[in-house]
Structures are given as structure tokens and as C-alpha cells.
N, C-alpha and C positions, 0 to 999 in steps of 0.2 A: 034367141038365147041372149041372157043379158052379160052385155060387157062389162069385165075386171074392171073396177080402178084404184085395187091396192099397187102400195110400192115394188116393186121387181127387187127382190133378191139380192140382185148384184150392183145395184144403184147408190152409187157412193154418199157414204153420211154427208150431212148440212156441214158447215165448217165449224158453228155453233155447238155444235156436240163435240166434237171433235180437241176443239177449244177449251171444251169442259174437262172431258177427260182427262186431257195431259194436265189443265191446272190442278186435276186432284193428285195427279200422282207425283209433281213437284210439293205439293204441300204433303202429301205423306212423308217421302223423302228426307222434305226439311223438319218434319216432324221427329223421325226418327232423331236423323241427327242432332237435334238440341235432344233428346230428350235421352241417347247415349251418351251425350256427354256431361247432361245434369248427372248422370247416371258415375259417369267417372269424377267426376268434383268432388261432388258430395255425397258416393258412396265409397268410391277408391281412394281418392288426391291421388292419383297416379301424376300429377305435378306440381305437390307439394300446394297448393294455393291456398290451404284451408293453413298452414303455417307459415305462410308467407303472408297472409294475413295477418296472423297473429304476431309475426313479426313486427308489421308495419305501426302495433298499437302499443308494442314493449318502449317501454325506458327503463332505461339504464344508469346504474350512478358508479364509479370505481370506486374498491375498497383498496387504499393503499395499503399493502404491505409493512409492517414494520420494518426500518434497516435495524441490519444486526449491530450490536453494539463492541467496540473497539475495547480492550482490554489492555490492561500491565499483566506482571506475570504473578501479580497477588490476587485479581478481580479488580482492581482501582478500574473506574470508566474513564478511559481518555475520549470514547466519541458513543454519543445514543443519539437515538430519533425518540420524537414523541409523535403522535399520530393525530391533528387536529383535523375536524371538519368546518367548511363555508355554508352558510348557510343560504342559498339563493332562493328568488321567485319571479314568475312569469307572470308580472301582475297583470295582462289581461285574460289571462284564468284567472286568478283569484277577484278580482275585481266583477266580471260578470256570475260568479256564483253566489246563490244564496242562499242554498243548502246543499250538502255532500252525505252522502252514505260514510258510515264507517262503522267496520266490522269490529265489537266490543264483548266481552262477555261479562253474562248479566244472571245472576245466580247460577254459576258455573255452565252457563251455557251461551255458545257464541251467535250473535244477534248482530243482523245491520239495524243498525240507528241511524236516523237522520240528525242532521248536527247543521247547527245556523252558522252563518258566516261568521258573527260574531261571537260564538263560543269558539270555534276553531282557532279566531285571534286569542281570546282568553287563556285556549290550551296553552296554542305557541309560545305567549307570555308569562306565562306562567313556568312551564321546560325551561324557556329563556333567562328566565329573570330581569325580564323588559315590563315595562308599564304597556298596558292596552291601547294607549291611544298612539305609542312611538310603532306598535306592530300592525295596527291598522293601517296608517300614513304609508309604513313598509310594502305594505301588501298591496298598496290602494294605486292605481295609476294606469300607465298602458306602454312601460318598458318591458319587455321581454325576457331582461336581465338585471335583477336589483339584489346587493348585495345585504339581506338582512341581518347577518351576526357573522362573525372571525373566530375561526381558533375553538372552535366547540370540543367540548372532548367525546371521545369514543359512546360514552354513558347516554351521554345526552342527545346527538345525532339519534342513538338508539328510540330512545324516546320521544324522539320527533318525526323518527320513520312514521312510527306505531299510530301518529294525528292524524296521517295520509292527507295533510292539509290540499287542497285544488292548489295546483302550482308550485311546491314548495320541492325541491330536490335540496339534496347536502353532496357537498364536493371537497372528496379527501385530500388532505394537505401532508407531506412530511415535513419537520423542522428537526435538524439536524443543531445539535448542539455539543459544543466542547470544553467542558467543564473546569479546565485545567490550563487555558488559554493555548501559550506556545509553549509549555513541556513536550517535547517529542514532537512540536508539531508539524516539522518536514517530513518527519516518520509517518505520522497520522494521513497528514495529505488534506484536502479538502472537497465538495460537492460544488462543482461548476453551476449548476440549474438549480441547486436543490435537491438534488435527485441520483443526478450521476456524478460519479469517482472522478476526481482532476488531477490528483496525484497521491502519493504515497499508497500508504496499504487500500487508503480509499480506493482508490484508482485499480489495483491490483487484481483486488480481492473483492472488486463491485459484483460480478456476480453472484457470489455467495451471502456478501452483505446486504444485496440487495431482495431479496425475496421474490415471490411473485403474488402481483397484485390480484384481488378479491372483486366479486360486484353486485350487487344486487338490481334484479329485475322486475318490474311489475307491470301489471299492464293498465292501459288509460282508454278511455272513450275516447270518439269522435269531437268530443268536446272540450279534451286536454284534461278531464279528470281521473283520478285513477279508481280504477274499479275496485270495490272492496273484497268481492267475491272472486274476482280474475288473479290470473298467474303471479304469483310473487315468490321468486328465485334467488335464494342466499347459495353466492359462494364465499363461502371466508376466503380470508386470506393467508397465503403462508408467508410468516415472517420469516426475516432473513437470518443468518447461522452469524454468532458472534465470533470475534477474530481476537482470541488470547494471545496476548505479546510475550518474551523472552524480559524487557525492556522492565526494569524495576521503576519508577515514576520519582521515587526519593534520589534513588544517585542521577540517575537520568539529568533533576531539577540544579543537582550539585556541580554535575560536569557543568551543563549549560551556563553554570553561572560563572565557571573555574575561568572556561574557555572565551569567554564576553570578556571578563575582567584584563585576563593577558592580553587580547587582542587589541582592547582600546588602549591598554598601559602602552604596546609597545607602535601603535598605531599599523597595524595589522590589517591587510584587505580581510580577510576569512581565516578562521579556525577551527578544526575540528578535534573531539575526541573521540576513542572507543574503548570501553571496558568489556572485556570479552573473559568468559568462564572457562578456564579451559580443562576442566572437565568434561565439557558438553558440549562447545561453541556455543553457547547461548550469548546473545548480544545485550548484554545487560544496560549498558549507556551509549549512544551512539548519539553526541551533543554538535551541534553545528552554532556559528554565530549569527547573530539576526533570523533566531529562528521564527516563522513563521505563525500567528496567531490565527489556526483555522475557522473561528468564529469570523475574520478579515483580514484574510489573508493579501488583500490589494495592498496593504498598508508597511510592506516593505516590498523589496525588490522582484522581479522575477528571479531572477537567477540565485536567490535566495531562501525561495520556496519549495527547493529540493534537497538531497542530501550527500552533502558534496563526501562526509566519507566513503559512498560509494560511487558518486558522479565524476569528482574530478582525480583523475588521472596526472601526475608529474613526477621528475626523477626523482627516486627516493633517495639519494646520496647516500652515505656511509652506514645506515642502516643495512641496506645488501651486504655488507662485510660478512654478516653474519651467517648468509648464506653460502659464502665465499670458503668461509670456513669449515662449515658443515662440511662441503662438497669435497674441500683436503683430506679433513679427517676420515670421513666415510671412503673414499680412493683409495685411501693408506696412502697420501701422499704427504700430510705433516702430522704433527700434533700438537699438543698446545702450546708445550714448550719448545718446539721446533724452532733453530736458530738460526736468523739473518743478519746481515751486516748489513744496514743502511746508509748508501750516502745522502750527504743535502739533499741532492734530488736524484733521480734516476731514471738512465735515458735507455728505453730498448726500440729495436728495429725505428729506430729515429722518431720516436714518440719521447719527451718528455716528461717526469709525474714528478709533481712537487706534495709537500704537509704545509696542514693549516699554519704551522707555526715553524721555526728555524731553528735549525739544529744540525750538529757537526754529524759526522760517521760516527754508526751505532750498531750494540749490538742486542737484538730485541728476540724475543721470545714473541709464536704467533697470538699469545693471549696479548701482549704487549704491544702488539699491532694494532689489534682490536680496539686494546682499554686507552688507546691515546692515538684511533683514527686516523693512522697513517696510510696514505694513498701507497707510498713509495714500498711499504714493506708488502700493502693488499696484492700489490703486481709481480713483485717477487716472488712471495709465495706462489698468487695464485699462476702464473707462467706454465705451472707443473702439470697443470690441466690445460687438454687442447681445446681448441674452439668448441668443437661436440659435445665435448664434455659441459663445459662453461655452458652452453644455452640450455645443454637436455637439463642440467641442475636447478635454474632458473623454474625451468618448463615444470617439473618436478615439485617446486615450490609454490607452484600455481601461479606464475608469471605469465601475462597474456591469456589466463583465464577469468573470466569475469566470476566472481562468488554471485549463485543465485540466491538473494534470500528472500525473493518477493518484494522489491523496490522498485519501479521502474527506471532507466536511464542510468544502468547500474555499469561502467567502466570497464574494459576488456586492458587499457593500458596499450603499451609495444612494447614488442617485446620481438627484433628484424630478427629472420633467419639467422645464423651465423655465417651462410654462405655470402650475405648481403655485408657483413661487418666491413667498416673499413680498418687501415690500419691503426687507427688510434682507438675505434668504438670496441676490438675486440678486446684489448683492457680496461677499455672503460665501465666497461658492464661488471668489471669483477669490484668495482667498487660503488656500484649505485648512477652510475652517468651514462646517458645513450641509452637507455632503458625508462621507461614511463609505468606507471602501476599507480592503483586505488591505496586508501589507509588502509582499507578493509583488506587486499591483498599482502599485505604487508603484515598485520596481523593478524591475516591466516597463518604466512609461513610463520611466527613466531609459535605461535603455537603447538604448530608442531613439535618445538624443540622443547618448548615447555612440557610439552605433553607426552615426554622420553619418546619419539620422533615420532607418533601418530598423528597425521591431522585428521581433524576432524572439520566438517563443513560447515562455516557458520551458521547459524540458527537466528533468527526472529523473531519467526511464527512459531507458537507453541504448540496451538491446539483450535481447532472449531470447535465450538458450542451449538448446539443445536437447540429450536426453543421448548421444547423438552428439558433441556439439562445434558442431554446423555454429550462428554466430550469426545471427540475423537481427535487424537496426538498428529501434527503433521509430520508429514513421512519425512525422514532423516537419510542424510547423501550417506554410502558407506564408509568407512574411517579407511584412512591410505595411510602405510606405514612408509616415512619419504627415509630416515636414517635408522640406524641400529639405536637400541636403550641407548648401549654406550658410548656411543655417535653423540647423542642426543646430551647426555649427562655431560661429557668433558664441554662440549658448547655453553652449555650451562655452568662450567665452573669460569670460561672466557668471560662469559656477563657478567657472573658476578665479581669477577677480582676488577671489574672496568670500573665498578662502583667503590669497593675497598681498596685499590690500589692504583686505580687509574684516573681520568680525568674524571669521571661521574659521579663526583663525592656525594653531589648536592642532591642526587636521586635516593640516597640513603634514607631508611625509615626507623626509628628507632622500635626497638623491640623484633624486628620482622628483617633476614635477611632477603637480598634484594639484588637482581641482576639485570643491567639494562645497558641500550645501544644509542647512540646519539647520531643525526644523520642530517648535512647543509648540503644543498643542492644550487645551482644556477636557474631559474625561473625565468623562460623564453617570455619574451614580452607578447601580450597578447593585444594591444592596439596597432596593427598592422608592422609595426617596429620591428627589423632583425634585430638580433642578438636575442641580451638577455636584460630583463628587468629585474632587480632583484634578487631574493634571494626562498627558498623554501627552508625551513627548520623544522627538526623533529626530533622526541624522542620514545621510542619503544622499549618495557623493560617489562617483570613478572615477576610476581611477588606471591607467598615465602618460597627460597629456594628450596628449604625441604622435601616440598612438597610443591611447585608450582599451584597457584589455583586459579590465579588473577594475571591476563594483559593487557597494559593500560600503553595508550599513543597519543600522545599530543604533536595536533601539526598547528605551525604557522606558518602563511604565505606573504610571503615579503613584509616583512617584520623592517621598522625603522632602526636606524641607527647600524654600527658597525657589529658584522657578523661575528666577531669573536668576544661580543659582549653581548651576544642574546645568546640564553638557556632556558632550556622548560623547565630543567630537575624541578624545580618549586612546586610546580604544577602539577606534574606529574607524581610529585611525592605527596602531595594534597590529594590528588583524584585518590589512587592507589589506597592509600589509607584509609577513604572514607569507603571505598570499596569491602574492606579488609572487614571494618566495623560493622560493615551495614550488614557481612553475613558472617558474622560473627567467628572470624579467620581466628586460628589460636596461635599467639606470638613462636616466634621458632626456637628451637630447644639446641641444635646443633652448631656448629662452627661453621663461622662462612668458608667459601673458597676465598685461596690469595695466592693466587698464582702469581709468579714475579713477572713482571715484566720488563726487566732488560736480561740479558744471557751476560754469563761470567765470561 
């Protein structure tokens, strides 16, 4: 029988096969796997890599925004932007190409064409209005960043997208400009960077003037060119919303120049005025000295580039009388003709109060107090009212309240608890001392009284504009009634007899009755020095009494020479009038008040 010599069955494979095997079933393995995951690439992008690629090839260039433009309350522009582009290039892209694609159309239909490097400069030069040979030179080198044209307008950028020149981006610029130099222009404010608000309404209201910026995206080769056919992404931009003033630009230019003039006359640190409608609160003039020229504004002071009628804060002196008044009559505690006996000076709970001027024992009428600024008759009277009374009255007039009208660094004043009073401060408040407040607080509360005892919140901001056109009114604080009509009118007959009968001749207007308050204060020194440096002056008054329409205030701070030879009436009776004219106020037809001021 012949012997088997096949393999047995159960006789373990060579290691060579064995070997074999498993390296098929690793390469299957890794077969699948790349080929699931070609599979998710580039049938799924289950992460994203088919647009993260496409990312990696996008540029981008920003479409700045227009800023919204700054308004008076007729449309006059106190601030616009214009919108310029830079023209840059990466001259080694342009420099290694020498021919480019770009998409054109060519008997109404859109076609890539090839275009030589030196038509490409011809286009540019041509958009530009450069000669060929200064845009060649431009284009030609191996900067990365070369500034070929400034200041392009909107049109032409356009038209230089459209070349798709190798290398060429445009880079948008705002320029802000202020047409009217320093009219308003602490109001106005100015752009820190170019860009962003640094003060006044700029500063405020930069979000809204500011817009938001636009960009366009396209995409480029591997080579830095941009594809004619690939991705190209317009967002516009939305311009920013205009900011309509209260602030007329003709009286505005009037105060300012009113208020310059006084100030150097009397050699004056700072001056302010405000013309305020008191119809509305609208802020018609709000003028400061060394006002600010937002086109350069570096070229006066810091502390000068703001608006100190509502920044600076100091005692308003004899102007509060008026309040003082208000708050008897409305208590039912005097009335105008209410009568004091005044001596020279007059001493309670061991306080002494003296008058600007010298005079025996008197017998006054509270208009007469008023119309010739006696401290000694303010205390008398006002004695009648307890401390709660005296500050809630204050509080009431908007004392220790800052007015918001959209200003930054806008003044709250002091205005101590009365529980904090000492005993000389709690009658010092009833005449303007120990108490601190804005101009603008000041005549807020007049207004009131002008305005047969409603106040109304002062006003600014008029309105947004939208670039559309459509305006929308800014929203208005509710009106607080602080006295009665009739509260309101006898106060008014106080002012005005101050003017016909009392010391305030000089604030008098011909044709137009006229009621106003005079107010000198002690000005704490502000170079580390106690006491006081100087002095503050002011007058507050409202014009025709008929009918109030107009409150005009002139402040000076620490005015030269002796305090009982500086007056505003001049001033005051100059601003006012030109007020009067400019909205065409109609002369008054009735009898002034003349209340007397001594008692029989």
C-alpha cells in the first residue's frame, strides 16, 4: 500500500500565509476608513472643512458706515461724515502676474476675459485719473503694503472693485467734519480716533450716529488672485441715524459771541449763557466761552471742551430768592405785598445777615425784597418755613437734580439734607448760599414760573432721522406742576416790578415787558486755597411778561473789579432781544407789573 504524503489536516499554517492574511485584513480596514471618511468630506462636510476652506481663500475689505449727521433745529449741519476709500496693493501679487481673468459682459452676456497686466494698470489709471506710468511704479515692487490713491469717493472704489485688479483691495475711511467751526461746539463734542464720540452729543449719541459697518467678500486663489467666477459678498452698510438739535445755530452764534465779549471786558475766567423756550424746554442757545472748534479741538483747553452750563455746579446767590418766594406764597405764608420791618442787619438764633448795600430800618414789601436783593428781609420772611419745608421746596425746583438732556458730565449740584444743616446754612439756602446747582438747574426752576408753575424738562435733542428720512421725536420727561397758575403769576409780577421799580433797570427792553432776578455769590477757591476766591454773578429774567416765551441767564465767574460795579442787564437785555426777533416774538400790548416796593 502506498504511503500518504499529503499535509494532515490539523497542521498549523506556514507563518507566511498567515502573515498574508492579517496584512489583507489591515489594508481592508484602512481602506474602509479613508474611504468613509472621503465619504463624509466630501459627500457630508459633517465638519464644515469644504467651508473652512473656502474660508481660508475669502478677503475681505470693511464698508464703513456713514456717521449720522448732527443737526440745528432748522436742518443747518453742525457735524457730517463723508465716506472716503485708500487705495492699497500687495505688489508681489501684482508684480508676479501677467495676465488675470475678469468677469465682463460682452454683448449682454457675461464672459471671463483675459486682461494683460498692463491694461489692468491702464484701467486703474484711467478710474484714477493717474498717468500709466505713476500706477505701474505703484503696483510694481515686493511691499506687501503700498498706498496707491487717498480719499477715493464711494463711485470710484466702485469702479475699481469691478478691475478685480491681482492685488488691489480699497480701505474705507470716515472724515468727519464740522462745517461751522466752534458754534455749539462743546454741544457738538468731537471723534477721539476718527471714529468714536469724545464728547458732547458725539460722545452720547455715538451709538446711534454711528451705524454699522458693511463688507465685501470675494474669493482668491492660491496665488493671491481673485477668482472671477468665485464667491463675491456685498453687505452694505447701514448708516447711522441723524441727531436733530433744539439749538437754533444763528442765536446760538449770537450768545457765543455776547458771552466772549463780557467775559474779556470784565476779564472773566468762563461764561455761560442759556436761552431756553419756555414753551417747550427746548434749549435754544446754550453758549460757553472758548468754545471748542471740533474740527481741533486740542487748540484750547481741556476743561474748556465741555459745557459748563451744565458741568459746573456753584452757589447761585440771590437768584434762589425767587424760589424762596414761590414757596411763601404757595404755603400761604406771605404775599407780595407782605410787610417787613428791616434793620441794617439782622441777627437770629446768633447768625447774622447783612445787604449788598447800607441802609437804616425799613419798611419793604416782599416784592421789595426781591426787587432790591435783600438777604436780611429773604430770612425774615423766609423764617416762616421750617427746615422741611425750605429743602422739600428746593427739592421740588429740581435742586440736587441733574437735568438729563443728553450731555455727558451733566452736574447734580448739593443740595445737604436739611437734617445736616448747620445753624447758619439752614438760612443760608433761603437766599442762594450753602446750596450749589448747574445754570441749567436754575433755569429749569425759572421756568416753571414762567410757564404759570409747570415745569417742563429741558430739551436738546429734538428728533432722530433715519436715512430713510422717516423722523422720530425724542421722548419727552412728563411736565410737573411745582406751584399754582396763581402762585406762578404774583412771582411774575415780583420780577417784573424788579425791573420797573427795583434795581434791574438795566435788564429792561423796549417795546417788550420784562421780569428778572440778579444773583452774586462767594466762589470757593479752587487751587487748593480755603476760603473764597472771588466772586460768581448772574442774571436770570423772561421775556414778554404777557405771555412768557423766552429765559435768558448770563453767568459770570469771578469777574474783575468790584462786585457792585459788575452787571449783566446789558447782556442779558442784548441776548433776550435778539431772541425775541429771531422768532419773531410780538411786542407786548398790556401794562407791566409795579408793585411797590417799600410798605407805608
Amino acid at each position: 500500500m502506498a504511503q500518504k504524503t499529503g499535509k494532515p489536516r490539523n497542521a498549523k499554517e506556514p507563518d507566511a500565509t498567515k502573515r498574508l492574511r492579517l496584512g489583507l485584513g489591515i489594508m481592508l480596514t484602512l481602506l474602509l476608513v479613508v474611504g468613509g471618511k472621503l465619504f463624509l468630506v466630501q459627500g457630508l462636510d459633517v465638519g464644515g472643512m469644504a467651508e473652512a476652506a473656502l474660508n481660508k481663500r475669502m478677503m475681505q475689505t470693511a464698508l464703513p458706515a456713514e456717521r449720522g449727521s448732527i443737526l440745528d433745529s432748522r436742518g443747518t449741519v453742525l457735524a457730517n461724515s463723508v465716506i472716503r476709500y485708500n487705495v492699497v496693493v500687495d505688489q508681489r501679487v501684482n508684480t508676479k502676474t501677467d495676465t488675470f481673468k475678469r468677469l465682463e459682459t460682452v454683448d449682454g452676456q457675461d464672459q471671463l476675459v483675459d486682461v494683460s497686466r498692463d491694461q489692468g494698470h491702464a484701467d486703474l489709471a484711467n478710474v484714477l485719473g493717474m498717468d500709466r506710468e505713476t500706477i505701474r511704479d505703484a503696483l510694481t515692487g515686493e511691499q506687501p503694503y503700498y498706498v496707491v490713491a487717498k480719499n477715493v469717493k464711494p463711485d470710484v472704489e466702485d469702479r475699481i472693485a469691478k478691475l478685480q485688479i491681482p492685488g488691489i483691495v480699497t480701505q474705507g475711511v470716515s472724515k468727519r467734519v464740522y462745517p461751522n467751526g466752534s458754534i455749539a461746539g462743546g454741544i457738538i463734542g468731537f471723534l477721539e480716533d476718527g471714529n468714536t464720540g469724545q464728547a458732547g452729543i458725539e460722545q452720547t449719541q455715538d451709538g446711534l450716529l454711528r451705524g454699522r459697518d458693511g463688507e465685501r467678500r470675494f474669493e482668491i486663489g492660491a496665488d493671491g488672485l481673485r477668482i472671477p467666477v468665485g464667491v463675491d459678498e456685498l453687505t452694505p452698510p447701514e448708516d447711522g441715524k441723524d441727531v436733530k438739535l433744539t439749538i437754533n445755530s444763528d442765536l446760538q452764534y449770537f450768545a457765543q459771541q455776547a458771552i466772549q465779549s463780557q467775559s474779556e471786558k470784565l476779564g472773566a475766567e468762563w461764561g455761560v449763557i442759556i436761552v431756553m423756550d419756555v414753551k417747550t424746554g427746548n434749549l435754544v442757545a446754550m453758549a460757553d466761552t472758548n468754545a471748542p472748534d471740533p474740527n481741533n479741538p486740542g487748540l484750547v483747553a481741556p476743561q474748556d471742551r465741555g459745557v459748563r452750563a451744565v458741568t459746573a455746579a456753584y452757589e447761585p446767590g440771590s437768584v434762589e430768592k425767587v424760589m424762596t418766594a414761590a414757596a411763601l406764597i404757595e404755603e400761604g405764608k406771605a404775599s407780595p405785598l407782605s410787610e417787613f420791618t428791616l434793620p441794617p442787619s439782622y441777627t437770629l438764633n446768633g447768625q447774622t445777615f447783612n445787604d449788598s448795600f447800607t441802609h437804616g430800618t425799613e419798611k419793604r414789601t416782599l416784592a421789595g425784597i426781591l426787587g432790591y436783593s435783600m438777604n436780611t428781609g429773604t430770612v425774615m420772611a423766609g423764617q416762616r418755613l421750617n427746615k422741611k419745608q425750605r429743602y422739600d421746596w428746593l427739592k421740588k425746583f429740581g435742586i440736587g437734580d441733574a437735568p438729563d438732556i443728553g450731555l455727558p458730565a451733566t452736574a447734580s449740584g448739593i443740595l445737604t439734607p436739611y437734617q445736616q444743616w448747620d445753624g447758619r446754612q439752614e438760612y443760608t439756602v433761603l437766599f442762594g448760599q450753602g446750596v450749589s446747582q448747574s445754570t441749567l438747574q436754575t433755569v429749569r426752576a425759572f421756568q416753571s414760573i414762567a410757564n404759570d408753575g409747570v415745569m417742563l424738562q429741558p430739551r436738546l435733542i429734538d428728533s432722530y432721522i433715519a436715512p430713510d428720512g422717516t423722523e422720530e421725536k425724542a421722548p419727552e420727561a412728563e411736565a410737573r406742576r411745582i406751584v399754582s397758575e396763581k402762585t406762578a403769576e404774583q412771582v411774575q409780577d415780583i420780577l417784573e416790578s424788579a425791573v420797573t421799580e427795583g434795581q434791574i433797570k438795566d435788564a429792561a427792553i423796549d417795546g417788550y415787558r420784562v421780569g428778572a432776578k440778579t444773583g452774586t455769590s462767594e466762589s470757593p477757591c479752587d487751587n487748593g486755597t480755603a476760603g473764597f476766591c472771588g466772586y460768581t454773578a448772574s442774571i436770570v429774567g423772561m421775556a414778554p411778561m404777557d405771555d412768557p416765551r423766552f429765559i435768558v441767564e448770563v453767568v459770570l465767574q469771578r469777574p474783575k473789579g468790584s462786585i457792585y460795579g459788575i452787571t449783566q442787564g446789558p447782556v442779558f437785555r442784548s441776548v433776550m432781544s435778539q431772541a425775541l426777533r429771531t422768532y419773531n416774538v410780538q411786542p407786548s400790548t398790556g401794562q407791566p407789573a409795579r408793585l411797590p416796593q417799600f410798605a407805608k
